[in-house]
ROSE-4610 file (N, C-alpha, C; in Angstrom, 1 decimal, always signed):
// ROSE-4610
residu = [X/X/X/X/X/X/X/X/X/X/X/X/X/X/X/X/X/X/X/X/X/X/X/X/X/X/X/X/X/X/X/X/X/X/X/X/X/X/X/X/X/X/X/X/X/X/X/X/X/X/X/X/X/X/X/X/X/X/X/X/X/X/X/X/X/X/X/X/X/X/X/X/X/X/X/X/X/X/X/X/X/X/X/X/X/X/X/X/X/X/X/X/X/X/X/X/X/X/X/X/X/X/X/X/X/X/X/X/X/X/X/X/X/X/X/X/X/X/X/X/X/X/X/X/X/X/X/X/X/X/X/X/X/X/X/X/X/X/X/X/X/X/X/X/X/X/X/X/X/X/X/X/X/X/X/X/X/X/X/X/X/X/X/X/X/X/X/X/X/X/X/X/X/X/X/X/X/X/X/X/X/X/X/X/X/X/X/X/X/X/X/X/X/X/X/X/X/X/X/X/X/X/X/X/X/X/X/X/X/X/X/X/X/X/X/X/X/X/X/X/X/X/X/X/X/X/X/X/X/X/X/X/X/X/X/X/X/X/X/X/X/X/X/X/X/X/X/X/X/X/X/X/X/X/X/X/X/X/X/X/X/X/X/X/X/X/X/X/X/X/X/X/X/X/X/X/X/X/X/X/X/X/X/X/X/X/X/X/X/X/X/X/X/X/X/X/X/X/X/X/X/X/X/X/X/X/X/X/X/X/X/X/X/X/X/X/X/X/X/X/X/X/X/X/X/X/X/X/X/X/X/X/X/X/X/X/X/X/X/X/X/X/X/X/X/X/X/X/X/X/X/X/X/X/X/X/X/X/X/X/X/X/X/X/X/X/X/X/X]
num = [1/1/1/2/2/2/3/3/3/4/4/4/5/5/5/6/6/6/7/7/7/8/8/8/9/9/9/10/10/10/11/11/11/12/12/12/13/13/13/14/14/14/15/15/15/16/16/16/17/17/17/18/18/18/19/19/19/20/20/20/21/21/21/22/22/22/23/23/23/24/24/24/25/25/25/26/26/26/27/27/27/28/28/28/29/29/29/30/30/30/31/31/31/32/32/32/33/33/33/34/34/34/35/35/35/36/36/36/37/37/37/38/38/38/39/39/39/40/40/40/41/41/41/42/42/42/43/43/43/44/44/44/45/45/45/46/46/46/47/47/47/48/48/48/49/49/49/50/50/50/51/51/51/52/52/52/53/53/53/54/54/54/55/55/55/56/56/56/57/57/57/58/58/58/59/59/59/60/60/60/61/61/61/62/62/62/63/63/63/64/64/64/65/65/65/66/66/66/67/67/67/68/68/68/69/69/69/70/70/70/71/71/71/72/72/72/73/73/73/74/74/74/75/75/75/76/76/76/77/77/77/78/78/78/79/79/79/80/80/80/81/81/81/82/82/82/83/83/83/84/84/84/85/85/85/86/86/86/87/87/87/88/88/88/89/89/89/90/90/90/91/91/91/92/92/92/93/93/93/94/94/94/95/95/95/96/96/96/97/97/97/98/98/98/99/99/99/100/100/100/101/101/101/102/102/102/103/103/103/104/104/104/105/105/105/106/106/106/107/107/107/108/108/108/109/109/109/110/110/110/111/111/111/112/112/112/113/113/113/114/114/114/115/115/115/116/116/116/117/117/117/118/118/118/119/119/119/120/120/120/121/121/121/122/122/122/123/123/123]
x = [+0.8/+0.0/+0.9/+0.1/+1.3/+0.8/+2.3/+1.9/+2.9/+2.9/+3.7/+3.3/+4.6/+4.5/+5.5/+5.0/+5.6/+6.2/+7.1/+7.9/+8.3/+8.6/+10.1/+9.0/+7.9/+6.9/+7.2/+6.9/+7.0/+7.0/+7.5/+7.4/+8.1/+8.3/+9.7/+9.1/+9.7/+9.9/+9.9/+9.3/+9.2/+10.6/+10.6/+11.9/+13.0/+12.1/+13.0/+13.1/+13.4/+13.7/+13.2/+12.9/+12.2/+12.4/+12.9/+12.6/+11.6/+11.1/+10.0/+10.1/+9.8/+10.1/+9.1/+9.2/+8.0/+8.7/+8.7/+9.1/+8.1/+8.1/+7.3/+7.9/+6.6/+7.1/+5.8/+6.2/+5.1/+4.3/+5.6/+5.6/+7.0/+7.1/+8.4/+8.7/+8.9/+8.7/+9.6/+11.0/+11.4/+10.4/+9.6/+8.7/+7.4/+7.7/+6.6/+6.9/+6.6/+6.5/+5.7/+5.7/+5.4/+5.3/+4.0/+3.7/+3.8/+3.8/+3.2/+2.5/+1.1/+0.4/+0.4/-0.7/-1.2/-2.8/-2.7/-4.1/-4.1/-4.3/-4.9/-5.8/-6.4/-7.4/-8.5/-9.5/-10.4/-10.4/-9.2/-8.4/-8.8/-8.9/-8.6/-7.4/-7.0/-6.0/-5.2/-4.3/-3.1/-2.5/-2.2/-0.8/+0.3/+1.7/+2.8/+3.1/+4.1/+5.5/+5.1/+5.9/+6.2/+7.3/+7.6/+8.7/+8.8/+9.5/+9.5/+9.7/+9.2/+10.3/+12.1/+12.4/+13.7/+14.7/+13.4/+14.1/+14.5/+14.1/+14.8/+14.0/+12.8/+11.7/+11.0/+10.9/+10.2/+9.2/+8.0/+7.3/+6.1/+6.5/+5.7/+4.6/+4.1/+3.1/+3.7/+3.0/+3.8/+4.2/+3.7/+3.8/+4.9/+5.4/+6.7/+7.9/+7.9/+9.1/+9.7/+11.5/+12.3/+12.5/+11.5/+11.4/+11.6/+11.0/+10.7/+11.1/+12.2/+12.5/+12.5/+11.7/+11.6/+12.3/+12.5/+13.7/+13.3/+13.8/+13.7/+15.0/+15.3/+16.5/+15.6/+15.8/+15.2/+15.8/+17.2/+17.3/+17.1/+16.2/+16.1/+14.4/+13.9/+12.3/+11.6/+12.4/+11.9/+12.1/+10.8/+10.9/+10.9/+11.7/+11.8/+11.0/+10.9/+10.4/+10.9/+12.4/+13.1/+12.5/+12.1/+10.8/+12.3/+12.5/+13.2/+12.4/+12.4/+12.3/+10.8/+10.3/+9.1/+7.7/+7.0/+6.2/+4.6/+4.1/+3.2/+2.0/+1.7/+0.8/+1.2/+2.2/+2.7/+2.3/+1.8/+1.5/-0.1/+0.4/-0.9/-0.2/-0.9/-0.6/-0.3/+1.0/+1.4/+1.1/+1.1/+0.7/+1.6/+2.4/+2.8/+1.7/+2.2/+1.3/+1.9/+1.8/+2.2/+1.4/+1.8/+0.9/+0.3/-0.5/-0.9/-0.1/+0.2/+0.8/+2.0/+1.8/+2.6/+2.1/+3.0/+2.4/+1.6/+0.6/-0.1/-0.6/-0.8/-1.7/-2.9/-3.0/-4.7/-4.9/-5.6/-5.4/-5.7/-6.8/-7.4/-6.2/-5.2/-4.2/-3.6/-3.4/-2.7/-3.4/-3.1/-4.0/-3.7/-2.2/-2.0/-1.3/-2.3/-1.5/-0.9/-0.2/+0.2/-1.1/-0.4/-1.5/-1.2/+0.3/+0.1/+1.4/+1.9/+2.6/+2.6/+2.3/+1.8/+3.1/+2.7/+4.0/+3.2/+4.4/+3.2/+4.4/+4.3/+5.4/+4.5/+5.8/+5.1/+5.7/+5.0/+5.9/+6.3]
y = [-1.2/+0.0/+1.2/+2.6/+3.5/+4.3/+4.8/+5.6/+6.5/+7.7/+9.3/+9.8/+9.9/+10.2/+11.8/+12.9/+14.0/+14.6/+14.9/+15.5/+16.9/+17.4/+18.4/+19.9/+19.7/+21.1/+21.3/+22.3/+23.0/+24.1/+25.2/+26.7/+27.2/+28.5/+29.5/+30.8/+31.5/+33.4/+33.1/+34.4/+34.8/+35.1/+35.2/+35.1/+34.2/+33.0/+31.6/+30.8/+29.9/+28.1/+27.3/+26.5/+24.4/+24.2/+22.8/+21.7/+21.0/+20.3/+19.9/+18.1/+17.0/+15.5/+15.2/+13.9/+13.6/+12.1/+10.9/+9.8/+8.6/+8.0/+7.9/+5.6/+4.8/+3.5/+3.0/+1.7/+1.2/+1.1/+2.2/+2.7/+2.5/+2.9/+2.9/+4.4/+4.7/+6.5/+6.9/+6.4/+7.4/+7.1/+6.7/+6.8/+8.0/+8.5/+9.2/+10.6/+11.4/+13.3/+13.3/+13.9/+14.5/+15.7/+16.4/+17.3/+17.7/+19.4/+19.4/+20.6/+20.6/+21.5/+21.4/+22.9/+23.2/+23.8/+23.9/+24.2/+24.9/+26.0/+27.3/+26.7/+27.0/+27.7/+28.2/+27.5/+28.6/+28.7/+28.0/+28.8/+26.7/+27.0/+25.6/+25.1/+24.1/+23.5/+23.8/+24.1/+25.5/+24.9/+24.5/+23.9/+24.6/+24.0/+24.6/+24.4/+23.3/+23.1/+21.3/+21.2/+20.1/+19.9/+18.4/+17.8/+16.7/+16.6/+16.0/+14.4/+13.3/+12.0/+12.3/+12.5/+12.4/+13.7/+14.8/+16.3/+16.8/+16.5/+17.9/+19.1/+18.9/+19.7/+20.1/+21.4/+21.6/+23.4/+23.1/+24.0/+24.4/+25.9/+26.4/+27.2/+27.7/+28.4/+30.0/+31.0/+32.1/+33.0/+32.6/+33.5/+32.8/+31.7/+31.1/+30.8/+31.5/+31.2/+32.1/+31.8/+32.3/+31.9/+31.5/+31.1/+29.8/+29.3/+27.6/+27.2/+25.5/+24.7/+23.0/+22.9/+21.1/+20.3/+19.6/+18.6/+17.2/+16.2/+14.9/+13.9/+13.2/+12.1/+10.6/+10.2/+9.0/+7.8/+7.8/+6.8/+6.4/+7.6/+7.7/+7.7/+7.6/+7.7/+8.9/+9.6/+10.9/+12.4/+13.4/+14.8/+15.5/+16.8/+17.6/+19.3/+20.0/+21.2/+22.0/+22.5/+23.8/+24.8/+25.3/+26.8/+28.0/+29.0/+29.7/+31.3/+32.1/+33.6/+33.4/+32.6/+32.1/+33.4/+33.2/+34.4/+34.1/+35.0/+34.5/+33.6/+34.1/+33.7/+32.4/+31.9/+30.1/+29.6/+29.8/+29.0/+27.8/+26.9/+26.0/+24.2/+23.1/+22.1/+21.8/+21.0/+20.9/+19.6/+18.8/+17.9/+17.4/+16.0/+15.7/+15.1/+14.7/+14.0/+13.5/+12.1/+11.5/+11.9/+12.3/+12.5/+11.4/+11.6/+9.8/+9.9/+10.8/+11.3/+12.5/+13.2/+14.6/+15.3/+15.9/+17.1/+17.9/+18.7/+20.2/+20.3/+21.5/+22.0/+21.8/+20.5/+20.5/+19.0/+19.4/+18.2/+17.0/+16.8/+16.0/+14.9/+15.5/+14.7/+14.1/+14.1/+13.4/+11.9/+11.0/+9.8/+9.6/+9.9/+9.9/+10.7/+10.9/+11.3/+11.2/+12.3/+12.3/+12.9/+12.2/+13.2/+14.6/+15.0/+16.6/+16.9/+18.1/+18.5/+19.7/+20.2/+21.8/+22.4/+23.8/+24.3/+25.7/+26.6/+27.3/+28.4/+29.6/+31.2/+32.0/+32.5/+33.6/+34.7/+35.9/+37.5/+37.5]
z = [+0.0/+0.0/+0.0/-1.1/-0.8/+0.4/+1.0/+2.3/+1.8/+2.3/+2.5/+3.7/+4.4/+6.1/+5.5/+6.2/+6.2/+7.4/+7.8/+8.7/+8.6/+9.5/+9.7/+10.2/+9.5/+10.4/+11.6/+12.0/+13.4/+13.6/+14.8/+14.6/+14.7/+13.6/+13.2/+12.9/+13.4/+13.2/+11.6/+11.4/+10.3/+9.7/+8.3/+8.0/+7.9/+8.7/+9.3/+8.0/+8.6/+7.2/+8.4/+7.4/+7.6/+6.2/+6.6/+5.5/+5.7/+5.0/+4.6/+4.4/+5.0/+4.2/+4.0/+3.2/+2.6/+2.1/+2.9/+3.0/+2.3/+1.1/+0.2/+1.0/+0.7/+0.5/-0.2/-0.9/-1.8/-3.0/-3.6/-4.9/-5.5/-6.5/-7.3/-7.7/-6.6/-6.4/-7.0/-7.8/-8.8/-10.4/-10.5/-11.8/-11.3/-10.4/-10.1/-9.9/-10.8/-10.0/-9.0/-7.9/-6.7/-6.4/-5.3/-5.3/-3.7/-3.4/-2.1/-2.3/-1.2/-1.2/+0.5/+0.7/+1.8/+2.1/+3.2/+3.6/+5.0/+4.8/+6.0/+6.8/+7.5/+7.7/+7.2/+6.9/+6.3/+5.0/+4.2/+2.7/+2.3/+0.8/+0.4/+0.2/-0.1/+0.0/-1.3/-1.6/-2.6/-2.6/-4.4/-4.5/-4.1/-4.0/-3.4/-4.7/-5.1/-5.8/-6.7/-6.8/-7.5/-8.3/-8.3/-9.5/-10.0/-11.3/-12.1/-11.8/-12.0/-11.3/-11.5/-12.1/-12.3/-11.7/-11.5/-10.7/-11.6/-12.9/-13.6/-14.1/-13.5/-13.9/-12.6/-12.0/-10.5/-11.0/-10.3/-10.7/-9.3/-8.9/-7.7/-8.5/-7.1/-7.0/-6.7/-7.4/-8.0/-6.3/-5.3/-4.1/-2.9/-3.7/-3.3/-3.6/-4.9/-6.4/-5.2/-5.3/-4.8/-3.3/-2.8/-1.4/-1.1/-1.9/-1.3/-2.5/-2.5/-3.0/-2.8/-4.2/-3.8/-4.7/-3.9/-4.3/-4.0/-4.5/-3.9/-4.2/-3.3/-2.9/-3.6/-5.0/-5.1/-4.6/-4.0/-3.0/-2.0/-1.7/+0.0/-0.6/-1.6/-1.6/-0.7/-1.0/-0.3/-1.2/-0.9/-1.6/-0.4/-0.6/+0.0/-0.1/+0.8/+0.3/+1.5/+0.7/+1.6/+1.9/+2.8/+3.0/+3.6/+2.4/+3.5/+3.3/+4.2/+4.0/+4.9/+5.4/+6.0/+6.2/+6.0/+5.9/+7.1/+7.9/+8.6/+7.6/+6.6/+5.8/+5.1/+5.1/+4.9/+6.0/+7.0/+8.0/+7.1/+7.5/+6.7/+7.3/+7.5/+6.7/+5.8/+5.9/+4.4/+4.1/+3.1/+2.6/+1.2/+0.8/+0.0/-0.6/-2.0/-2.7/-4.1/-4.3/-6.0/-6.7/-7.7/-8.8/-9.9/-10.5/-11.2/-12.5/-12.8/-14.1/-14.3/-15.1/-15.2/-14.2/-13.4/-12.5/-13.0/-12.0/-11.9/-10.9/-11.0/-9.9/-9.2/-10.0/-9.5/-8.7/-7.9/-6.4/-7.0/-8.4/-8.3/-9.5/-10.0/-10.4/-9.5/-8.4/-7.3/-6.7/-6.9/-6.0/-4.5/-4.1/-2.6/-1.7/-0.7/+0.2/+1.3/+1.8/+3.3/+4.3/+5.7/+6.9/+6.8/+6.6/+6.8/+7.7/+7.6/+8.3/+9.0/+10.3/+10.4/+10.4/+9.5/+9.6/+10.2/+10.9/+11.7/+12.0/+11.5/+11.0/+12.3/+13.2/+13.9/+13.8/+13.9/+13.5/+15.0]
């Protein structure tokens, strides 16, 4: 069965870094591009980022370009998602997710997920 367990959330000053994990088993996770999104509060769930299976292709969401980068280790079956410059308004769960196909934005290309990871920016 596939599972994605997410780590490394927690709370940082604004302007801070986290990384982001996203520990993938039960898949053949380097044939798969991967995604991460989030979810506020109140807000629906927003794509973040994503990449390519092989990482040579990664593509955000326009209010994180420059800030946040994802990556993934396919020997370790794991994607990452560097958050640095941290902003109160990144505060959300974050959430990894494979995609069934080519990446995008849109939630309903993804077939699995993780529980979530709270990430949580205080001024």
């Amino acid at each position: 069965q596939v599972q994605l367990v997410e780590s490394g959330g927690g709370l940082v000053q604004a302007g801070g870094s986290l990384r982001l994990s996203c520990a993938a088993s039960g898949l053949t996770f380097s044939s798969y591009d991967m995604g991460w999104f989030r979810q506020a509060p109140g807000k629906e769930r927003q794509f973040v980022a994503a990449i390519s299976w092989s990482g040579g292709r990664t593509t955000y969401v326009d209010s994180v370009k420059g800030r946040f980068t994802i990556s993934r280790d396919n020997a370790k079956n794991t994607v990452y998602l560097q958050m640095s410059s941290l902003k109160p308004e990144d505060t959300a769960v974050y959430y990894c997710a494979k995609a069934r196909g080519a990446y995008t934005n849109y939630e309903r290309s993804y077939d699995y997920w993780g529980q979530g990871t709270q990430v949580t920016v205080s001024s």
